[in-house]
N, C-alpha and C positions, 0 to 999 in steps of 0.2 A: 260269452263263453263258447269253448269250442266242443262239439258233441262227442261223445265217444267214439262213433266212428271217423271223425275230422282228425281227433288225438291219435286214431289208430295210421290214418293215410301221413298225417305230418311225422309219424315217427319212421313211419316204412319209407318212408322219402328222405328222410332223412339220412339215414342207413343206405341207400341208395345211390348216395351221393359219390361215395366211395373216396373221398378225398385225400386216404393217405392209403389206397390201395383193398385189393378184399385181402389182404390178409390180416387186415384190423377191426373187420365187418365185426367177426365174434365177438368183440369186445367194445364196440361201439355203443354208447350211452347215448339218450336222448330224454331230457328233463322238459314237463310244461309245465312253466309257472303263468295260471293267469295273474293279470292286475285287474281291477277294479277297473270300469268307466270311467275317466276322466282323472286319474290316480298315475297315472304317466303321462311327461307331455314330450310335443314334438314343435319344433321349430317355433319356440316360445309359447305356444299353445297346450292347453290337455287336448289330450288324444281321448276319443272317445268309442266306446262301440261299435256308437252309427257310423262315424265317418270311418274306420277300419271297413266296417259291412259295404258300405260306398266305394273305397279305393279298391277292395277284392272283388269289386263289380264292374270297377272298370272308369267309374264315374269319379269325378273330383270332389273331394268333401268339402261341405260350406261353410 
């Protein structure tokens, strides 16, 4: 789970992005839906937590 101050920088980064210019910033949406531990998977595996905590540290998950 991401903390509220995490949810706050991922949405201002978001918004940031500016992808279709700032004249869409005003009206620019950003939704977090968590999942669950192991409740999504990746490259035939569940994705978990730990290894998300792992790849955003830089390290390879096991």
């Amino acid at each position: 789970m991401f903390s509220p101050e995490q949810k706050r920088q991922i949405i201002s980064k978001l918004t940031d992005a500016k992808v279709e210019g700032e004249a869409v910033r005003g009206v620019t949406w950003a939704t977090i839906q968590e999942v669950r531990s192991g409740d999504w998977g990746f490259a035939g595996e569940p994705l978990t937590t730990a290894a998300v905590k792992e790849l955003a540290a830089g390290k390879l998950a096991e």
